[in-house]
GUTILUM-667191 format. One line per 5 residues: for each residue z, y, x of N, C-alpha, C, O. Coordinates in steps of 0.2 Angstrom, whole numbers, plus 5000, padded with zeros to 4 digits. Layout:
BEGIN
Z:Y:X:Z:Y:X:Z:Y:X:Z:Y:X  ...
REM end
This chain:
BEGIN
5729:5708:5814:5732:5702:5813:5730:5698:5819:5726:5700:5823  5733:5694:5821:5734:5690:5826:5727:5685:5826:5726:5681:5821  5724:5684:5831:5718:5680:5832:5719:5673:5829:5715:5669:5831  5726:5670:5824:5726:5664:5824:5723:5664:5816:5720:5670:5815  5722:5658:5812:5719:5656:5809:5727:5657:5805:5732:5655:5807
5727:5662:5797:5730:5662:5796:5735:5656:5791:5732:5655:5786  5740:5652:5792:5741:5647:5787:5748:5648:5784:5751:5651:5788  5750:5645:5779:5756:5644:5778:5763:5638:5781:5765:5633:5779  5764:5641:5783:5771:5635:5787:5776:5638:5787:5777:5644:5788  5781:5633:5787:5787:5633:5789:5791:5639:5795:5789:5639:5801
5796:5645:5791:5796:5649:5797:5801:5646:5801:5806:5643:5798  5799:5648:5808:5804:5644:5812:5810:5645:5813:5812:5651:5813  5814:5641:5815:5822:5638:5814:5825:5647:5818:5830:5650:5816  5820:5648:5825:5824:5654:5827:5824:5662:5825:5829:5666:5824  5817:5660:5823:5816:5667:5816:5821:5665:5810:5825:5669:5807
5821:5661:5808:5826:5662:5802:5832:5663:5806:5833:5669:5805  5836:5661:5808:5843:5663:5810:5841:5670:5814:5847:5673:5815  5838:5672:5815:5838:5681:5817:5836:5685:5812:5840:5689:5810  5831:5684:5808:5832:5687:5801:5837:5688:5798:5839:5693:5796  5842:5680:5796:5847:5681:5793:5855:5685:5795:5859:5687:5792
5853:5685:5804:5859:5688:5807:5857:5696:5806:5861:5700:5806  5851:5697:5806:5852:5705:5806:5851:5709:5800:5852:5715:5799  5849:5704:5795:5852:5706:5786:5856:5713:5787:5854:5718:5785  5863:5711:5790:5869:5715:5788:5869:5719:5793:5871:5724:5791  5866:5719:5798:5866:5724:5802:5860:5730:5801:5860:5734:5805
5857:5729:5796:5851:5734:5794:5856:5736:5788:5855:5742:5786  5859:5733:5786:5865:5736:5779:5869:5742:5781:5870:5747:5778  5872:5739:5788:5876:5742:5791:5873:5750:5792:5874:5755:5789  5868:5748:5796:5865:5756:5798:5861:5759:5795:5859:5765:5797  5859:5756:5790:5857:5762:5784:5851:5765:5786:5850:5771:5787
5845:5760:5786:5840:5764:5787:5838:5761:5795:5840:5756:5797  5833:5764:5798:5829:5760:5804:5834:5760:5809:5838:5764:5809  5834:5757:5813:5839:5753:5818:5838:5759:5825:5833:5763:5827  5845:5758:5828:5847:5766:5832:5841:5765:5839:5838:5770:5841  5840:5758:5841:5837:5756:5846:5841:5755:5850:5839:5755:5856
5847:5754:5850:5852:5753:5853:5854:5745:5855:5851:5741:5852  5859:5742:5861:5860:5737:5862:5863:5734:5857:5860:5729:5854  5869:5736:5853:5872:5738:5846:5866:5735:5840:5865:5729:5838  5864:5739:5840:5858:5740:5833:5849:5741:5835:5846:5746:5834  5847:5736:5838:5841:5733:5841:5835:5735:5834:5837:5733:5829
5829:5740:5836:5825:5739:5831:5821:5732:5833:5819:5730:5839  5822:5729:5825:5819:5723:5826:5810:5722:5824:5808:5724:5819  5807:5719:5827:5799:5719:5825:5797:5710:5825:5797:5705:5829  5796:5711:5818:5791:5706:5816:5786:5702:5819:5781:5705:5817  5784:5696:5823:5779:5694:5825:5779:5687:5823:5782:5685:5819
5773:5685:5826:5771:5676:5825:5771:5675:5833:5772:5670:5835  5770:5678:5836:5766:5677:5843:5773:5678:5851:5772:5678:5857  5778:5678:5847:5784:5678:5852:5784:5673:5859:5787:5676:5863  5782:5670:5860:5779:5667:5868:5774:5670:5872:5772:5670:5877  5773:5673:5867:5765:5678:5872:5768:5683:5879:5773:5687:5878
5767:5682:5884:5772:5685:5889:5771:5695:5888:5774:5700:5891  5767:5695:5885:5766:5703:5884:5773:5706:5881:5776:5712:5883  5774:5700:5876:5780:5702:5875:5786:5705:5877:5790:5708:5874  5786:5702:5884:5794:5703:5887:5792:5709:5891:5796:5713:5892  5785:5709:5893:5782:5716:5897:5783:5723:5891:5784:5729:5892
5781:5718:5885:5783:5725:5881:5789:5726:5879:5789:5731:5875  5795:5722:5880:5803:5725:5879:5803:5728:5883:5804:5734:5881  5803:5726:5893:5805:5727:5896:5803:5736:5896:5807:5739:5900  5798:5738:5893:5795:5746:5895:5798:5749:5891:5799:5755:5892  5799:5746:5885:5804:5749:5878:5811:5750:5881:5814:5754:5878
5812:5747:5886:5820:5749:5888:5819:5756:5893:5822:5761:5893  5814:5754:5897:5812:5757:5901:5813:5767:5898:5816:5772:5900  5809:5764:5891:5810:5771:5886:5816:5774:5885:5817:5779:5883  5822:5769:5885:5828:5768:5881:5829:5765:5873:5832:5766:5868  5825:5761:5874:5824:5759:5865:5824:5751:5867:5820:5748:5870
5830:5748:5863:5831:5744:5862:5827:5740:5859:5828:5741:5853  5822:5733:5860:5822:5730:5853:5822:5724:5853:5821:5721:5859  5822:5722:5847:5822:5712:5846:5814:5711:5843:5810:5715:5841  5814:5704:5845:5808:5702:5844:5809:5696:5840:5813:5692:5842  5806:5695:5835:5808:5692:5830:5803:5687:5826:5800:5689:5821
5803:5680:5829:5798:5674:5828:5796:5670:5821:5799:5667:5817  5790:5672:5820:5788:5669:5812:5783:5665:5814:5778:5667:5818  5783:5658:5810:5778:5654:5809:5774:5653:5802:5770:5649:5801  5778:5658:5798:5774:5660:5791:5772:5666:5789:5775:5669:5785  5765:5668:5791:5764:5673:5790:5765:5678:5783:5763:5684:5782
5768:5674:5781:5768:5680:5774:5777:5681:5773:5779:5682:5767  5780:5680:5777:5787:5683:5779:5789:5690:5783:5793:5694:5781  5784:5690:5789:5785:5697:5790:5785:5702:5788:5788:5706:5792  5781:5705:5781:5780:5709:5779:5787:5709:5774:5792:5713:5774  5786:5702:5770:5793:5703:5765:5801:5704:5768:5806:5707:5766
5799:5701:5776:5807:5705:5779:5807:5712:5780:5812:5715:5780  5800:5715:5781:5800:5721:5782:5802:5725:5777:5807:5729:5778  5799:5723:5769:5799:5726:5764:5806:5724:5761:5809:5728:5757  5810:5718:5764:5817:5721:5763:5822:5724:5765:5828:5725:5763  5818:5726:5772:5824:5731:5778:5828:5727:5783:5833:5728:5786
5823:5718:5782:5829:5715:5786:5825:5715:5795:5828:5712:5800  5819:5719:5795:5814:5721:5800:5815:5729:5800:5818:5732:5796  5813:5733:5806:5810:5741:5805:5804:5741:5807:5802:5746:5807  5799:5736:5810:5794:5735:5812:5789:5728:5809:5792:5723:5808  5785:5728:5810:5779:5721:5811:5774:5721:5815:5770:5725:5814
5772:5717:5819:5764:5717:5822:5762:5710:5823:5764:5705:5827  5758:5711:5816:5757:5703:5816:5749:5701:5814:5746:5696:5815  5748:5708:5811:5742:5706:5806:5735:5711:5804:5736:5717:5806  5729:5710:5802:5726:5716:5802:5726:5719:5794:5728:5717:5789  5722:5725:5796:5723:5729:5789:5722:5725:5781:5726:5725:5776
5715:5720:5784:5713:5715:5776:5719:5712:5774:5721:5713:5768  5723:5709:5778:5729:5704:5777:5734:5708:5772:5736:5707:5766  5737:5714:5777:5741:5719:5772:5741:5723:5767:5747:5724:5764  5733:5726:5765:5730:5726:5758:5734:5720:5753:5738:5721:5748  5730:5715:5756:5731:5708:5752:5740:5709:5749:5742:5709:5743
5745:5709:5754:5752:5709:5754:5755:5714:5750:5761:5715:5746  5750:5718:5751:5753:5726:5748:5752:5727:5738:5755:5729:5732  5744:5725:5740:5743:5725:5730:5747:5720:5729:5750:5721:5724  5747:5712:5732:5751:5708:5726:5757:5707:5726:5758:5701:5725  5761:5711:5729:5768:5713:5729:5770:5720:5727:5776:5721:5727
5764:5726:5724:5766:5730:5723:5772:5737:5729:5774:5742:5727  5772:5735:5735:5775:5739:5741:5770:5743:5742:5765:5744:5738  5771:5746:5746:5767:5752:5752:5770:5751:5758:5774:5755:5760  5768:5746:5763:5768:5746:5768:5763:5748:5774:5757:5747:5773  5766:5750:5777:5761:5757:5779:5758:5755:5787:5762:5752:5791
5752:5755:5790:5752:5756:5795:5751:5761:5798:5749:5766:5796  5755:5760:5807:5757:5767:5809:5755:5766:5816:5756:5771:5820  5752:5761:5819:5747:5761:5824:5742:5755:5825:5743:5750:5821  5736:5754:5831:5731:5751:5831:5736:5748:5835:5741:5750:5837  5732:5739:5838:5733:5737:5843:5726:5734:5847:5724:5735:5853
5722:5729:5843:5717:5725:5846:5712:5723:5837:5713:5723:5831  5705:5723:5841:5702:5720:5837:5699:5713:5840:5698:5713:5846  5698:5706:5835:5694:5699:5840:5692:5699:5836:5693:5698:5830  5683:5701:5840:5676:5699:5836:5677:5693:5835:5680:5689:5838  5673:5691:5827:5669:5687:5826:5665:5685:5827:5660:5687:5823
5662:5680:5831:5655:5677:5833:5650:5672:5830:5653:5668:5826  5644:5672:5832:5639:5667:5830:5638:5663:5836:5638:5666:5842  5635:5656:5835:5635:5652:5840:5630:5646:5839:5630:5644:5833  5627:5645:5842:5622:5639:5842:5620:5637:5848:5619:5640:5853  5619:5627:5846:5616:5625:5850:5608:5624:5851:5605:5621:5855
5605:5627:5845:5597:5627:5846:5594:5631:5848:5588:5631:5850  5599:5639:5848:5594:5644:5850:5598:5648:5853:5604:5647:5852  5594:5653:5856:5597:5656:5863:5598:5663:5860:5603:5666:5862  5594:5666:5856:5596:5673:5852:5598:5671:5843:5599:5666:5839  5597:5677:5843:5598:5677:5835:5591:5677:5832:5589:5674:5827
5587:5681:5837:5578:5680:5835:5574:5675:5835:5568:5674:5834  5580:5667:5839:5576:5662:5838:5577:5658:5831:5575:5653:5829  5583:5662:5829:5582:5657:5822:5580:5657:5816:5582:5660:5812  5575:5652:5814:5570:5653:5809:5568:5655:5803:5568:5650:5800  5567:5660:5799:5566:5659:5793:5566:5655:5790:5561:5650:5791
5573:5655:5784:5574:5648:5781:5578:5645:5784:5580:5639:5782  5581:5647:5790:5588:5644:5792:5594:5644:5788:5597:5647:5783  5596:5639:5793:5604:5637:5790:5611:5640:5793:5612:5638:5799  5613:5643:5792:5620:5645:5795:5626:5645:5792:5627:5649:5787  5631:5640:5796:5638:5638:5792:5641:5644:5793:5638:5648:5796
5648:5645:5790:5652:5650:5789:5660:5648:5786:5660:5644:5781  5665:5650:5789:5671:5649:5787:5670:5649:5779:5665:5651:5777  5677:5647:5775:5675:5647:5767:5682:5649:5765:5684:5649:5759  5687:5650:5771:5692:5656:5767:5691:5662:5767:5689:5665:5771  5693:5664:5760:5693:5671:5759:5691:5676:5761:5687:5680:5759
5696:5675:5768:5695:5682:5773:5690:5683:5778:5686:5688:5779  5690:5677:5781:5685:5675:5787:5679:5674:5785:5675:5675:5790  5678:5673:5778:5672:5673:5772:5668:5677:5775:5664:5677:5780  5670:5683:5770:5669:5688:5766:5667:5692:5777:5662:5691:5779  5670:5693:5780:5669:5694:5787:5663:5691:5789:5658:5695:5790
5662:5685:5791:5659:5683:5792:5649:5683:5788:5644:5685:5790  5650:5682:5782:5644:5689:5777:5643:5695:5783:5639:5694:5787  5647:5700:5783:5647:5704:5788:5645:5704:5793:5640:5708:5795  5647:5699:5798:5641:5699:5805:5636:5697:5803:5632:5701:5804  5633:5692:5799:5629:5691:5799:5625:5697:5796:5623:5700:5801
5625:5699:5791:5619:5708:5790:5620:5711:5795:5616:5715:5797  5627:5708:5801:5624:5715:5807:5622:5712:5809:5622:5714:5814  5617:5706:5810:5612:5703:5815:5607:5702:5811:5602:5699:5813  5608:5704:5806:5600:5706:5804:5597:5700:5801:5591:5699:5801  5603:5695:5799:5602:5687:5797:5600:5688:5787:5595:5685:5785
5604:5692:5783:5607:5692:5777:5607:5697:5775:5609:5701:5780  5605:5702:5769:5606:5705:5767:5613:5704:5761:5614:5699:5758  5617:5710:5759:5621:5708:5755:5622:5713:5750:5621:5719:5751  5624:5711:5743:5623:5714:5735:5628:5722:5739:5634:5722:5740  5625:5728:5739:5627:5736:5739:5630:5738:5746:5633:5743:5747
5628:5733:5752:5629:5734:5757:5634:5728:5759:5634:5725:5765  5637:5726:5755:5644:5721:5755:5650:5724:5758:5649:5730:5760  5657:5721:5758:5662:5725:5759:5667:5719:5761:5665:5713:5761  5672:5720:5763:5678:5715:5766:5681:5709:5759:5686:5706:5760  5676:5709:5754:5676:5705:5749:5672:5701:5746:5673:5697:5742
5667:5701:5749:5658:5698:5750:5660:5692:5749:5665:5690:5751  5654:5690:5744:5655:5680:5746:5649:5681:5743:5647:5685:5740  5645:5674:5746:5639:5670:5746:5635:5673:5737:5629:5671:5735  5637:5675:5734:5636:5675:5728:5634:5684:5729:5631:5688:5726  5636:5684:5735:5632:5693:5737:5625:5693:5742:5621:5697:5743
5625:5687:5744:5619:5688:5748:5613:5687:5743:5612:5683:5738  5610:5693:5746:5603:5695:5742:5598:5689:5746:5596:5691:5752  5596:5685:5743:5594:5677:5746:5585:5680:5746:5582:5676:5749  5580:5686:5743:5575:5686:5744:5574:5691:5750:5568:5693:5752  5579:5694:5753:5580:5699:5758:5583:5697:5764:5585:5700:5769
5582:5691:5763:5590:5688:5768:5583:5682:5774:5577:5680:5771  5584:5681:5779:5583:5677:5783:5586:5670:5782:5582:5665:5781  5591:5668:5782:5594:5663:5781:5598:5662:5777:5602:5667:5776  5600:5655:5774:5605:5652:5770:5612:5650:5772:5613:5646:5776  5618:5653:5769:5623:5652:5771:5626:5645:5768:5624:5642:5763
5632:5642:5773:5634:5636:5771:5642:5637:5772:5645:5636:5777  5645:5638:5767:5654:5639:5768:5657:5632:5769:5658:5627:5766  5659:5633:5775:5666:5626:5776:5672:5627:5778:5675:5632:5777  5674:5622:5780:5681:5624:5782:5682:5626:5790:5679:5625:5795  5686:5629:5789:5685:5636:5797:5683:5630:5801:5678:5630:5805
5688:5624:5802:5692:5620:5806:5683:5618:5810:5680:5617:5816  5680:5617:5803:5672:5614:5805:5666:5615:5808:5662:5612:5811  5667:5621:5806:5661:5627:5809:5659:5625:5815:5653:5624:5817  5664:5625:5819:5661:5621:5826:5656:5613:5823:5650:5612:5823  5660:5608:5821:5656:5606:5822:5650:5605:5819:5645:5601:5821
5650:5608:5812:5645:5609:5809:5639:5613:5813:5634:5616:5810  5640:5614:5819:5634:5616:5825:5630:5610:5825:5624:5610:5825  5632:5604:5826:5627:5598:5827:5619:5598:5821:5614:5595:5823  5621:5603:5814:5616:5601:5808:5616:5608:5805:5616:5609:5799  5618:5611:5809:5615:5619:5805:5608:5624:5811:5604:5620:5815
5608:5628:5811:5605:5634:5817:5611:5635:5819:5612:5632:5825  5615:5639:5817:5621:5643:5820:5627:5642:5816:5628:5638:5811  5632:5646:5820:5639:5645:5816:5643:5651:5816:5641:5654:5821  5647:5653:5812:5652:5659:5813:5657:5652:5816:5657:5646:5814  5660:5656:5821:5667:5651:5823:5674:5657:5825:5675:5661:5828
5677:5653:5819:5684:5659:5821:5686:5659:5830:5682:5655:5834  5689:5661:5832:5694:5661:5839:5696:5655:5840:5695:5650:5843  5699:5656:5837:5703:5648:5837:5701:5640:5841:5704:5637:5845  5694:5640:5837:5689:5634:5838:5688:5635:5843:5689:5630:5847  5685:5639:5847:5677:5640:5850:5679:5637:5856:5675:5635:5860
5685:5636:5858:5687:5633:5865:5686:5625:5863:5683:5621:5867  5689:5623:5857:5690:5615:5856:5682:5611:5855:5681:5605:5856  5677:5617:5853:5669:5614:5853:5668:5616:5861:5663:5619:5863  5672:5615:5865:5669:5614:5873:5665:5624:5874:5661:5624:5879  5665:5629:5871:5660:5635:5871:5666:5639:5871:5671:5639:5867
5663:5644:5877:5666:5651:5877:5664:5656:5872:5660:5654:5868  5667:5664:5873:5667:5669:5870:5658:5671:5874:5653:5674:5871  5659:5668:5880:5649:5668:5882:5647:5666:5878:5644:5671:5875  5646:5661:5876:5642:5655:5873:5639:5661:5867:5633:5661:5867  5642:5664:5864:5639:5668:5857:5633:5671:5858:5630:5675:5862
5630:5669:5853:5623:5671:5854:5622:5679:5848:5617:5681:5846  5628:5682:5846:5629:5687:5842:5638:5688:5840:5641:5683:5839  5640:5694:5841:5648:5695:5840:5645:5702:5837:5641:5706:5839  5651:5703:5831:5654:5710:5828:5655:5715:5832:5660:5715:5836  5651:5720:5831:5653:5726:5834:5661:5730:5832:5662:5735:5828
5666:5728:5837:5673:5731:5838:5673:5738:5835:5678:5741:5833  5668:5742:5835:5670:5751:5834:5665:5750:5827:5663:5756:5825  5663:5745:5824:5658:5747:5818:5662:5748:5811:5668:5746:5811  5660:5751:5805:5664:5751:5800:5666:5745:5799:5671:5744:5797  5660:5740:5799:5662:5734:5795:5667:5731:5799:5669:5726:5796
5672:5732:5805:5676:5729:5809:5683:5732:5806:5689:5730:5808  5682:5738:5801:5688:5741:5800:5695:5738:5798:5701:5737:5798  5691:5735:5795:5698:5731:5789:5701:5725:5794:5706:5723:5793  5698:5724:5798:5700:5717:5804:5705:5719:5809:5709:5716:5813  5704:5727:5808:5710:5728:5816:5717:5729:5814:5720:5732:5809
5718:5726:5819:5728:5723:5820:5733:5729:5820:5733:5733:5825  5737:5730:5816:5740:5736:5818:5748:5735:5817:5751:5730:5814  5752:5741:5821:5759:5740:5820:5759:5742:5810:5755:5746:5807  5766:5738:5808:5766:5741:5800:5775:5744:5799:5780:5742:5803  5775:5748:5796:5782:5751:5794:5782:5752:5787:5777:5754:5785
5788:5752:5783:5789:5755:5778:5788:5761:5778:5789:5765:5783  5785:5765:5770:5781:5772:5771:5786:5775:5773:5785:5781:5775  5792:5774:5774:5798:5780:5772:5800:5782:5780:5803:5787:5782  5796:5776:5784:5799:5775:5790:5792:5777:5794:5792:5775:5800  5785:5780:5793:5781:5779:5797:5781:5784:5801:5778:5783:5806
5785:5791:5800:5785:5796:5806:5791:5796:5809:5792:5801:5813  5796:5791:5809:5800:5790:5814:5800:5791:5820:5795:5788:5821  5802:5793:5824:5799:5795:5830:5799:5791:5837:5796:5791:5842  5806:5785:5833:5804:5780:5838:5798:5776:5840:5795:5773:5845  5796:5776:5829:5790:5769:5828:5784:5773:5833:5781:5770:5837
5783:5781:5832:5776:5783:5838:5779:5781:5847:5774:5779:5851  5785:5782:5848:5786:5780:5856:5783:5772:5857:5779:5770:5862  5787:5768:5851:5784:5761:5853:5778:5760:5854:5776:5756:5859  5774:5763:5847:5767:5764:5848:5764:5766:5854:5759:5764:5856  5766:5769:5857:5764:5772:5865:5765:5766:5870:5762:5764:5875
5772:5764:5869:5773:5758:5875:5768:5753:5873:5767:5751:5878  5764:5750:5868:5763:5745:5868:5756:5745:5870:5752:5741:5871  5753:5754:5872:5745:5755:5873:5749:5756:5882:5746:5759:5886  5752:5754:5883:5754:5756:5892:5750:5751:5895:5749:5746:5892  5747:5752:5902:5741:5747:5903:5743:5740:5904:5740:5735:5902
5749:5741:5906:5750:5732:5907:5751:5725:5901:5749:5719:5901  5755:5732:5894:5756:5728:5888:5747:5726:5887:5745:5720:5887  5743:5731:5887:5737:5732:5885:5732:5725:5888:5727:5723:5886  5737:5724:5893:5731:5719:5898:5734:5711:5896:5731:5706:5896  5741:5712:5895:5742:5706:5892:5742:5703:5886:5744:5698:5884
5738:5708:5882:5736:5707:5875:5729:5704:5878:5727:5699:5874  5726:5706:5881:5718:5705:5882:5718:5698:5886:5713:5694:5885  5724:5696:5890:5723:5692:5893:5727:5685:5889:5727:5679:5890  5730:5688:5884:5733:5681:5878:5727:5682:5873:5728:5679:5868  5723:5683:5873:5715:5682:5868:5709:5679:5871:5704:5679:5869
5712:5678:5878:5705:5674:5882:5701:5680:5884:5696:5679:5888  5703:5684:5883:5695:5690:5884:5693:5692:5879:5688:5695:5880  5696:5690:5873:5690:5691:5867:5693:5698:5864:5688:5700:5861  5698:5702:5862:5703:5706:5862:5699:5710:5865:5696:5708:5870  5698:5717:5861:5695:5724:5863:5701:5728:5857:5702:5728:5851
5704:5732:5862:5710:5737:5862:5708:5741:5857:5702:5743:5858  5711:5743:5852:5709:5748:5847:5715:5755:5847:5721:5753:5847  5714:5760:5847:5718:5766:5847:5717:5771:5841:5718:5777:5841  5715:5768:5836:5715:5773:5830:5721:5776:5829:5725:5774:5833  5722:5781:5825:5731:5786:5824:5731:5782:5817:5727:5779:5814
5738:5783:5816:5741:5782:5809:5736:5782:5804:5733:5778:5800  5735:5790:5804:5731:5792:5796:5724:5789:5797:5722:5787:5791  5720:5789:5801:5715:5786:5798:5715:5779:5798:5709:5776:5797  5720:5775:5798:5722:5767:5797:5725:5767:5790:5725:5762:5786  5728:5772:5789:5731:5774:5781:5725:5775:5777:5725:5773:5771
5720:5776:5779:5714:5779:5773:5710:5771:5774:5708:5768:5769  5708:5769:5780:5706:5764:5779:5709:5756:5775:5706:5752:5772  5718:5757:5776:5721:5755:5770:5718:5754:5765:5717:5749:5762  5717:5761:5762:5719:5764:5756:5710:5761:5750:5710:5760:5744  5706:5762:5755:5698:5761:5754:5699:5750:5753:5694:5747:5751
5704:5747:5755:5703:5739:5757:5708:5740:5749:5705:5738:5744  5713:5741:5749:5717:5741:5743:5716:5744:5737:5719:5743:5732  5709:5750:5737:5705:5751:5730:5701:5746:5728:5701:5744:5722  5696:5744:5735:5690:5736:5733:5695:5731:5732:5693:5726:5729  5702:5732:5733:5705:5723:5730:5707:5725:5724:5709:5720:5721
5708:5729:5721:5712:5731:5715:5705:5730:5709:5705:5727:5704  5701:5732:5711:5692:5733:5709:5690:5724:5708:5685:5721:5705  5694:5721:5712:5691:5713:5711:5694:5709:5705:5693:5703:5703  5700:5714:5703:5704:5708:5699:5705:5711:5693:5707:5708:5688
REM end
């Protein structure tokens, strides 16, 4: 998923009128788009301004592969375009996101390459490590869902919390094991976390914030280890319909977007905070598959 905080809004005026224009052209060609100027595969984004992007058409031609790029400001449309064939791609989102899409729409949308993972960090203005902060401390934390249940997670990696059977990408406050645990967690709203640094020890702060509280990705006095299990469900992947995941254009594109230059302008649209992930297909499908057994087990 894309470093943004994810919300619901209105999709925008250009993605809709592209969506709606290539409806009949996905009818027409019967299955995934030629890559041609004709019949452009089209790929779902939120992030269509990001200048990577035009660096990544421009190498996708270079390939011979035509495609569109296709503008959403509601995250929970690109999959549904996908899953209606009015897309043959998406790169929008991470694995937790698309479990979430998948079980409660009943699809199989499949991932079929990595892109980037962005740690999660801790931050404070009282103490300089994670070992200055007290037993019996306080630590705010995001209180949606996803950022949640994440944010539980660096905290046991820093050795703040313990949580009920190790915890899992579903964790909430009612898992930490509070006579095992160093400090007290406080869920707010993401937006807050920053400020709630003035009357806590520490803060998880999404990406989002951490510039508007005046503090860099330096500033962190602890971030999520990028290659750790508990990072697995967080990382961002291309998605395809199952039918389409061995297509063989969907692995070429995957390859242009690990090309250095795509690679360095993903890194450099996240601030720096963006560590490149290269996982294959199948072990992104099993990590799926492990995110969408615990959410089936929650309901």
């Amino acid at each position: 998923m894309s470093r943004k905080t994810f919300s619901l809004t209105a999709l925008t005026a250009a993605g809709a009128l592209a969506l709606a224009g290539c409806g009949a052209d996905a009818d027409a060609a019967g299955g995934f788009s030629a890559g041609t100027a004709e019949d452009p595969v089209r790929i779902g984004v939120v992030s269509a301004g990001e200048d990577y992007w035009e660096t990544f058409t421009q190498a996708a031609a270079e390939e011979g592969i035509t495609v569109e790029i296709v503008n959403f400001s509601d995250y929970q449309l690109p999959n549904q375009g996908l899953s209606d064939g009015d897309l043959d791609l998406n790169q929008f989102q991470h694995l937790q996101f698309l479990a979430g899409y998948n079980v409660a729409s009943g699809q199989d949308l499949t991932p079929v390459g990595a892109t980037a993972v962005y740690p999660l960090a801790l931050y404070s203005l009282e103490h300089g490590s994670v070992e200055e902060i007290p037993d019996g401390g306080e630590v705010a934390i995001p209180n949606d869902e996803t950022n949640q249940a994440r944010a539980l997670l660096v905290l046991q990696e820093a050795g703040l919390i313990t949580l009920r059977d190790g915890g899992n990408s579903f964790s909430t406050p009612a898992d930490v094991v509070a006579e095992e645990s160093k400090v007290t967690v406080t869920p707010v709203d993401a937006a807050q976390t920053a400020l709630a640094l003035q009357d806590v020890d520490a803060s998880i702060i999404n990406n989002d914030f951490v510039s508007e509280a005046g503090l860099t990705a330096d500033d962190a006095i602890f971030s999520d280890d990028p290659d750790s299990a508990a990072s697995e469900p967080y990382i961002n992947v291309w998605v395809a319909r199952a039918e389409d995941a061995d297509h063989e254009t969907v692995a070429k594109l995957v390859d242009v977007f690990h090309t250095p230059e795509v690679e360095q302008g993903v890194l450099d649209a996240s601030g720096g905070t963006g560590v490149i992930k290269d996982n294959d297909a199948a072990e992104l499908q099993a990590i799926l598959e492990e995110i969408e057994t615990n959410l089936q087990a929650q309901g």
